[in-house]
VOBABA-340374 format. One record per residue: residue in three letters; x negated, y, z negated of N, C-alpha, C, CB in turn. Coordinates in steps of 0.2 Angstrom, whole numbers, plus 5000, padded with zeros to 4 digits. Glycine has a CB too. Example, Ala and Ser with C-alpha at 12.3 -4.5 7.8 and 13.67 -1.06 7.14 Angstrom:
2
Ala493449724961493849784961493449844961494349784955 Ser493649894965493249954964493650004961493049974971 
END
This chain:
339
Unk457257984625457657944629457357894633458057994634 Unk457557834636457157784636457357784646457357704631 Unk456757734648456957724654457457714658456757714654 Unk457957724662458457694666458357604666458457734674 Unk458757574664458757494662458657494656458257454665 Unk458257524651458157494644458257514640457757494642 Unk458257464633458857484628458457494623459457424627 Unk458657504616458457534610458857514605458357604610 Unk458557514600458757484595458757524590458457434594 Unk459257514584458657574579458757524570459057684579 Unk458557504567457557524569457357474572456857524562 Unk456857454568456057404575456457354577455157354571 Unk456257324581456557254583456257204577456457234591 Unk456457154576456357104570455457064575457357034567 Unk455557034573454956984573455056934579454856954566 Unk455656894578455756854583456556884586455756784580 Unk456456884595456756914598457556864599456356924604 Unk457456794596457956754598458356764591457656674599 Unk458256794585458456794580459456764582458256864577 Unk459856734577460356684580460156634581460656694585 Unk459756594584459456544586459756484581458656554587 Unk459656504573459856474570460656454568459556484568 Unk461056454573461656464573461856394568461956474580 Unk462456394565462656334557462756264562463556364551 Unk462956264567463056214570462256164571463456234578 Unk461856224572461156184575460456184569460956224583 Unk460656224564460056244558460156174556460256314550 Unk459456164553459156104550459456104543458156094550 Unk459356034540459656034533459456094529459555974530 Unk459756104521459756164520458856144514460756204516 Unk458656164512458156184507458356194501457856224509 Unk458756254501458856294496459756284497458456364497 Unk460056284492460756244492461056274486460656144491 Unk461456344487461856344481462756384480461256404475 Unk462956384476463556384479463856404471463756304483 Unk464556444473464956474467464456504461465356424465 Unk463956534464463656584456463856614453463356634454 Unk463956594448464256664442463756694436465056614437 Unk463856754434463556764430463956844425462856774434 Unk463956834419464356894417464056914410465056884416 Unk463556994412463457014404464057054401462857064403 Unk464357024395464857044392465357074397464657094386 Unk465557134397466057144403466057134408466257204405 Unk465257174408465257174415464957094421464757234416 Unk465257084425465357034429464757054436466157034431 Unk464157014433463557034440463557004445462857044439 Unk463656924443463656884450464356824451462956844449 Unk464756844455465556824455465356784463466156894454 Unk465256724461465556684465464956674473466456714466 Unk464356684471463856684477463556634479463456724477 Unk463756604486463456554487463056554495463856494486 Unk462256514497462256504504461756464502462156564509 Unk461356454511460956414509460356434517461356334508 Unk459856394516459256394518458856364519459056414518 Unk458856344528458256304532457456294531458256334539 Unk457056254532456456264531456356304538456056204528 Unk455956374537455656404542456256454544455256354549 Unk456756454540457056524540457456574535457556504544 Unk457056644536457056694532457856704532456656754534 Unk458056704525458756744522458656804516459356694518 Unk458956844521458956934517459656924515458757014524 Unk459356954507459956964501460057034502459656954494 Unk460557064507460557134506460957174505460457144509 Unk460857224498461157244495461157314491461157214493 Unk461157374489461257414486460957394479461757434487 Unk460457454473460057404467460857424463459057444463 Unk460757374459461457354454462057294458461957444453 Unk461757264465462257234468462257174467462357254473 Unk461857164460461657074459461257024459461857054461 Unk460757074466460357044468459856974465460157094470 Unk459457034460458957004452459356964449458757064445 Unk459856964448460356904443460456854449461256944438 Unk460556834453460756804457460056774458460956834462 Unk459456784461458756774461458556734454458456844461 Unk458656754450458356724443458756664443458556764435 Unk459456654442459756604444459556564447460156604447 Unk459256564453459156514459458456494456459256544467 Unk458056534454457356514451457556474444456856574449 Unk457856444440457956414434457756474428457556344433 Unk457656554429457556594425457956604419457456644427 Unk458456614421459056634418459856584419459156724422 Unk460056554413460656514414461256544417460756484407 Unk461556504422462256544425462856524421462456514433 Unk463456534422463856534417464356464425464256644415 Unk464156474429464456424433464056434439465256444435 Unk464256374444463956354450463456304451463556414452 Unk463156304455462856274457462156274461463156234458 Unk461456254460460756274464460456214465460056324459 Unk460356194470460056144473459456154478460656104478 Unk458856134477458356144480457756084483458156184475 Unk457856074487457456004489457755954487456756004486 Unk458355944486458755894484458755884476458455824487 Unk458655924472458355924464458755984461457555924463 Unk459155964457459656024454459056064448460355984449 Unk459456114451459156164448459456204442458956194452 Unk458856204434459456234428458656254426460156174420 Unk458756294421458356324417457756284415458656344412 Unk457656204413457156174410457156124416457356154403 Unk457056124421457156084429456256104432457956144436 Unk455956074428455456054430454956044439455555994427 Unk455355984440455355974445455656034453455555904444 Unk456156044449456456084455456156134457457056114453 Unk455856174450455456234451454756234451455556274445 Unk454556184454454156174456454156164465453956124451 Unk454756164467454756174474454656264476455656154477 Unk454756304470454856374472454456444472455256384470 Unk454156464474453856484474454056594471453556444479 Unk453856604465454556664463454056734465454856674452 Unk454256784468453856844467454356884464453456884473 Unk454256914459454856964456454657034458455056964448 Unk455257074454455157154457454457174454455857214454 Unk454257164446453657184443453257154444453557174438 Unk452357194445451857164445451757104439451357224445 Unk451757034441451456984436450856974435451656924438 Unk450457004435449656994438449457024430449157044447 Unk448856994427448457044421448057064427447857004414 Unk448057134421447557194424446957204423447557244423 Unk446857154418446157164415445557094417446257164404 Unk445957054422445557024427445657034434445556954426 Unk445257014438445157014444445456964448444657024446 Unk445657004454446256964458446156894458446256974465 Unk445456884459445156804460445356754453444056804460 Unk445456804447445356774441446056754439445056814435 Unk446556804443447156814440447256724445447656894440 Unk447156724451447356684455447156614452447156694462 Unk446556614451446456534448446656524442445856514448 Unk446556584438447156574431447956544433447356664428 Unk448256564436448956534437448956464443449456614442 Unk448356464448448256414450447956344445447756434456 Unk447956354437447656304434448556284431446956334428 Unk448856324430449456294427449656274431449956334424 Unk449756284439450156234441449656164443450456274448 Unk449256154441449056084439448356104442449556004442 Unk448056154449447656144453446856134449447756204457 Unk446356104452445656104450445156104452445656074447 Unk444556124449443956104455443956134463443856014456 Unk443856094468443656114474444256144477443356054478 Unk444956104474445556084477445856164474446056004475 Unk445656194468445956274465445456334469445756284456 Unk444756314470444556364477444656354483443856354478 Unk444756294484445156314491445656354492445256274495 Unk446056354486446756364489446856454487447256304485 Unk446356454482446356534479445856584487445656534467 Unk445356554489445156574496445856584500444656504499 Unk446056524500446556554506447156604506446856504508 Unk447356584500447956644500447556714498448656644494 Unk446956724498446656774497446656804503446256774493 Unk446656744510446456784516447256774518445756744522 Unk447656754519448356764519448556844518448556724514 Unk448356864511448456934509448156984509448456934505 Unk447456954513447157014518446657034511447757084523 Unk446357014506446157024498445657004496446457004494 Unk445156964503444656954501444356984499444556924504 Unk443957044502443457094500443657134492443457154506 Unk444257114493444257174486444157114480445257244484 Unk444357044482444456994476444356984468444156954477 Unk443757024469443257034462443457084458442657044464 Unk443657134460443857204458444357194452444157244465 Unk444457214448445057214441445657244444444757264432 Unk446157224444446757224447446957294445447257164446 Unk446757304439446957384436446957424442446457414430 Unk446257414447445857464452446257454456445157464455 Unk446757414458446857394463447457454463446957314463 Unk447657464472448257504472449057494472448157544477 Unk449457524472450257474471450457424477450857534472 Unk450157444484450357394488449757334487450457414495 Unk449157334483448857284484449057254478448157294486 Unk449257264474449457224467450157194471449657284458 Unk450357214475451057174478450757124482451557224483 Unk450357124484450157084490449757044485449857114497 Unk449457034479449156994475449656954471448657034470 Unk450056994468450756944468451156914473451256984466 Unk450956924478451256864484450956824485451256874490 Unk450056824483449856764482449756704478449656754483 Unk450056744472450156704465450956664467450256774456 Unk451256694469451956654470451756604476452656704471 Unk451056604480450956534485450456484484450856554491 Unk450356504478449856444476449756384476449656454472 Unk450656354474450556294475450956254480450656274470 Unk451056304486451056284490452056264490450456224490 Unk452356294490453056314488453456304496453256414485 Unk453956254492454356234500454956294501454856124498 Unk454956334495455256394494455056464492455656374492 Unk454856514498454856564493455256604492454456604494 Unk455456654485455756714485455556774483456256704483 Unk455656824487455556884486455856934485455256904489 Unk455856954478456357004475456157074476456356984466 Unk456157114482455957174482455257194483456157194476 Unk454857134487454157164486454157214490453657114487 Unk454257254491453857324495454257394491454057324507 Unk454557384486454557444484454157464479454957454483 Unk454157554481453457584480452857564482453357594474 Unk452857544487452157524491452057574499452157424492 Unk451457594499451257644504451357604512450357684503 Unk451657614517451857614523451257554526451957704528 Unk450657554525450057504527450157454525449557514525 Unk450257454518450457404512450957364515450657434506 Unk451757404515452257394517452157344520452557454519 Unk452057374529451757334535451557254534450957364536 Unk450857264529450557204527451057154525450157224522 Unk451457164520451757114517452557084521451857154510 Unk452657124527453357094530452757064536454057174534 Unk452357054538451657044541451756974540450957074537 Unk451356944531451356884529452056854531451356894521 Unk452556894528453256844524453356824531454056874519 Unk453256854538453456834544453256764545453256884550 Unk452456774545452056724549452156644543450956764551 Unk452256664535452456594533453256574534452256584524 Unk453756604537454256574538454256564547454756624535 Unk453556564551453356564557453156464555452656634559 Unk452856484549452356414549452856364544451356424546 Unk453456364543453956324541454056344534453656244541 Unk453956394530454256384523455056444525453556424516 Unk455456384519456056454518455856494514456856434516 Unk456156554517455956614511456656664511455056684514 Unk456756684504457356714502457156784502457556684497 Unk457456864505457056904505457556954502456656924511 Unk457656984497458057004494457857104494457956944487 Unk458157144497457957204500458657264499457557184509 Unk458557314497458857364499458757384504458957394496 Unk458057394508458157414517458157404520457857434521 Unk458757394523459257384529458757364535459657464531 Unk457957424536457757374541457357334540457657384545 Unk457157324533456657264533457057194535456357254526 Unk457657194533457957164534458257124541458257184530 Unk458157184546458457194554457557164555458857314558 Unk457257184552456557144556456357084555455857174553 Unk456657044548456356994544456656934544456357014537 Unk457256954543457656914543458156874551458156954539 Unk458356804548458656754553459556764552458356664552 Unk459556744544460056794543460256824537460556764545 Unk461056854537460856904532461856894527460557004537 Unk461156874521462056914518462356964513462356864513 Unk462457014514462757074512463057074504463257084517 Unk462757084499462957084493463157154491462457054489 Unk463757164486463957204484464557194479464057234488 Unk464257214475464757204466464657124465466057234467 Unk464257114466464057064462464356984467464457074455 Unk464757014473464856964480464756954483465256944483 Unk464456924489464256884497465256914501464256744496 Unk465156994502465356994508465456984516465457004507 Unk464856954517464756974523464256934525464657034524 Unk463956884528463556834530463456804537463756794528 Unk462956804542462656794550462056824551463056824555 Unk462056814558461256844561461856944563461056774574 Unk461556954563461757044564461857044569461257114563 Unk462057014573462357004579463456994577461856934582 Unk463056944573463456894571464156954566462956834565 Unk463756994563464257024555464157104560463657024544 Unk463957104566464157164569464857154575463557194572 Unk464957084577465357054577466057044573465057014577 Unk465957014567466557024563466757084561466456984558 Unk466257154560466657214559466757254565466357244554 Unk466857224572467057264576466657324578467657284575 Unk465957324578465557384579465357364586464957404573 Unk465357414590465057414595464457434597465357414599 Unk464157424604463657444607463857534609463557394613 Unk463157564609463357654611462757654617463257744603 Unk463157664625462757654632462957734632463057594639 Unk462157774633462257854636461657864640462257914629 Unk462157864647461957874653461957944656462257844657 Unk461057964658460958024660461058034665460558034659 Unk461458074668461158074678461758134681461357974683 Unk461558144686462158184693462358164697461858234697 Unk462858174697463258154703464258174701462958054703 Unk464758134703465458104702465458074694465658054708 Unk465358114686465158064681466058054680464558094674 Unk466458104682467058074679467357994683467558144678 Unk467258004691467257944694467157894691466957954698 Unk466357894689466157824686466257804677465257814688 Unk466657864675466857854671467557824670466757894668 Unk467857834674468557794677468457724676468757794684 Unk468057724683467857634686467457614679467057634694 Unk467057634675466957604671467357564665466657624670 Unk467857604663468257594659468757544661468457644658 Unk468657524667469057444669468757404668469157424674 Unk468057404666468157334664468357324657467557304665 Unk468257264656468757224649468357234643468757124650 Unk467657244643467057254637466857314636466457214637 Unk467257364641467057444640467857474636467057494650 Unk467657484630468157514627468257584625468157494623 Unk467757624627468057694629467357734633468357734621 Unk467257774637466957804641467057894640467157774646 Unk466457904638466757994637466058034641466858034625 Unk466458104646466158124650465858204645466758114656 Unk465058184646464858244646464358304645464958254646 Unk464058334648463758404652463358354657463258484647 Unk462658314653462358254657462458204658462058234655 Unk462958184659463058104659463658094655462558054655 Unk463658034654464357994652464057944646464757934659 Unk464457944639464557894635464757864634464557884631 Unk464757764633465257724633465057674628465357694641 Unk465857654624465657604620465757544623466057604616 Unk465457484622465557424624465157364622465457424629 Unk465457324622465357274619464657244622466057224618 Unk464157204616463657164622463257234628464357094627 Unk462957284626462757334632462257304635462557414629 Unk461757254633461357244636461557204641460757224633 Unk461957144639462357124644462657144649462557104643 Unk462957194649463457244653463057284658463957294648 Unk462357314655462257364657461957344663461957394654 Unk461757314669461657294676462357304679461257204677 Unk462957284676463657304681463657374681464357284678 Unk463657384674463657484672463157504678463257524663 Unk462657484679462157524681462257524693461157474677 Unk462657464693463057464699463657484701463057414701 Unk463957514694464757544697464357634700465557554687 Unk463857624692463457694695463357734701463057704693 Unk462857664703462757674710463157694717462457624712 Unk463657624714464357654722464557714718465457584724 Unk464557744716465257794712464657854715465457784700 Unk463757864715463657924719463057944712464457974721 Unk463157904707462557944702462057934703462457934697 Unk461857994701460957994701460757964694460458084702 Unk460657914691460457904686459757934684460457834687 Unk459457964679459057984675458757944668459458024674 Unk459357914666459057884661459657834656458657934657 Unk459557794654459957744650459757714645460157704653 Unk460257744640460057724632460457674627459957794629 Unk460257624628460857574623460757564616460957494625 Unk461057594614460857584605461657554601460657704601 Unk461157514598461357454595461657444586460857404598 Unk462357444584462357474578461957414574463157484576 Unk461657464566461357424564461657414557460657444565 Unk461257364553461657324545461957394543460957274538 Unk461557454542461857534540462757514541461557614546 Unk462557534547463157524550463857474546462957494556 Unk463657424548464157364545464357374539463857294544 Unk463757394535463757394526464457464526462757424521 Unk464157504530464557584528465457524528464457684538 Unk465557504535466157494539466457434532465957444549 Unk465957384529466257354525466557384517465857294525 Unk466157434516466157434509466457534509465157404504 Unk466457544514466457634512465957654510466857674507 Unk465257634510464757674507464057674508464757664502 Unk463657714510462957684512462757654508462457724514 Unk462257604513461657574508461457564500461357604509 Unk461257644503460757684495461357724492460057764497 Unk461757734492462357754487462457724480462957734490 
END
C-alpha cells in the first residue's frame, strides 16, 4: 500500500510521463500514412479495414491478441505481402510490394530471428549493411554503432548460433537500423526473450523514438505497450477498434480510477461528503477505510484528501490505481488479452 498522497499504477509507468502530449490537433505530420487495409486468405478475412498513422519521434503500439492481424497488417505496411485494398504511404512515397524507394524509409524487424547463424554478429551486420548500399569506413561506423546501441559490442565476434534468445533479438534490432530508417517496425520483438533481455530491448525502442525515429511496436503485452507507447490501437479480428493515448481509450470505455483510503475515524461520514462530488461515482465503506470510484483520481485526490480531514479521518494511506489497456481490451471485446 503506498503512501497517503500517492498513486500507482499497474504496470510500470511508460517512459515518458507526458504520454498524450501528442494529442491529433498538435502531432507533427504523419511519417507513416495508411489507411483502409484489407487482406483475406480465402475465407478467412485477417485484415478488414485498418488504418492510422505516425509522427516522427512517436511510438504506436499495435495491440492485440496473436491471430488478431497484427503480422498481416505489418507485412502490408513493409511492401512484403500485396493487400487486397488500401492504402501505405510512407515519407510521402507509396508503398506496394516492388516500392523501392519507400522501403527503403523502413526499417523491418520481424517476429523470426533474421540473422545467419553460422556468422558472427559483426558479419551478419555488415553483410546486410552491404545490401543496403553501405561501404568502407561509412559500413564500420555504422555496424560499430548499432552494435553499442544494442549493448553487443563485446560479444560481436562470437557466431550468433552462441548467442542467447534475447541477444539474437537485440542483433536483429540492429540489422533492421542500419540504414538509418526514418521508420521502424517491430513485430513482436521480446517474445521468448529472458526479463534482462526483455528490459534491454524496450530500453533501445524508447531512447530511438526519444531521438526522432517513428517506430511501430506491434505486442501482445498489454504493458509493454502502457510503457512504450504514445499511442495505441487496439486490434482484434482483423480491426482498429479502439485508438488514443490510454488515457484517451480509457476515456471512451468509461473505466474509471479505484481511490482506497486507509484510515480511522467517521468513514461513513466522508463517504457521504464524498460522493457529492460530480467525478465521485460511487464510494463504498469498509472494515479500513473507504473505496471510491472516480474519474481523473490523481486529480481529485487533494479534495478527497480534505473532505477527509473536516469529516475527522485519520488517514493511513492512499492508493489510486489506475485501469489499465487489460482493462479496456476485457470492456471492449469480452475477453482478455491472452484468450
Amino acid at each position: 500500500m503506498a503512501r497517503a498522497g500517492t498513486t500507482r499504477r499497474k504496470p510500470a509507468p511508460r517512459k515518458r510521463a507526458a504520454t498524450g502530449r501528442k494529442a491529433a490537433e498538435t502531432r507533427p505530420e504523419a511519417i507513416l500514412r495508411c489507411s483502409d487495409l484489407r487482406k483475406r486468405f480465402g475465407e478467412l478475412v485477417a485484415v478488414d479495414g485498418v488504418g492510422f498513422e505516425i509522427a516522427a519521434g512517436e511510438t504506436y503500439g499495435l495491440l492485440g491478441p496473436n491471430g488478431a492481424g497484427k503480422t498481416t497488417t505489418v507485412s502490408m505496411l513493409c511492401g512484403l505481402l500485396e493487400r487486397d485494398g488500401g492504402e501505405v504511404v510512407v515519407a510521402g512515397e507509396q508503398m506496394h510490394t516492388s516500392a523501392v524507394r519507400a522501403k527503403a524509409h523502413m526499417g523491418y524487424v520481424p517476429q523470426e530471428i533474421a540473422l545467419y547463424p553460422d556468422l558472427s554478429g559483426r558479419e551478419n551486420l555488415q553483410f546486410f549493411g552491404r545490401l543496403y548500399g553501405l561501404s568502407g569506413s561509412a559500413l564500420g561506423e555504422r555496424v560499430a554503432r548499432m552494435l553499442d546501441v544494442v549493448g553487443l559490442e563485446e560479444r560481436a565476434d562470437e557466431r550468433v548460433d552462441h548467442y542467447s534468445g534475447g541477444m539474437k533479438r537485440r542483433m536483429n534490432i540492429a540489422a533492421g537500423l542500419l540504414h538509418d530508417p526514418k521508420v521502424l517496425v517491430l513485430d513482436e520483438p521480446t517474445v521468448g526473450v529472458d526479463p534482462q533481455s526483455r528490459n534491454a530491448i524496450l530500453e533501445n525502442v524508447a531512447e530511438l523514438a526519444q531521438k526522432g525515429m517513428a517506430v511501430l511496436y506491434t505486442t501482445h503485452y498489454m504493458e509493454e505497450a502502457e510503457r512504450l507507447c504514445d499511442r495505441v490501437g487496439i486490434i482484434d479480428e482483423g480491426k482498429i477498434i479502439a485508438e488514443g493515448t490510454r488515457r484517451e481509450l480509457v476515456a471512451k470505455v468509461g473505466q474509471r480510477d479505484r481511490v482506497e483510503l486507509t484510515g480511522k475515524g467517521p468513514l461513513a461520514r466522508f463517504a457521504a461528503q464524498a460522493k457529492r462530488l460530480k467525478d465521485v461515482a460511487d464510494a463504498t465503506v469498509g472494515e479500513a477505510g473507504v473505496q471510491l470510484l472516480v474519474r481523473s483520481g490523481r486529480d481529485l485526490l487533494p479534495k478527497l484528501l480534505e473532505i477527509a480531514d473536516r469529516a475527522g479521518i485519520q488517514v493511513s494511506s492512499v492508493d489510486v490505481v489506475e485501469p489499465d489497456l487489460e482493462a479496456v481490451f476485457l470492456h471492449l471485446t469480452g475477453k482478455a488479452l491472452r484468450d
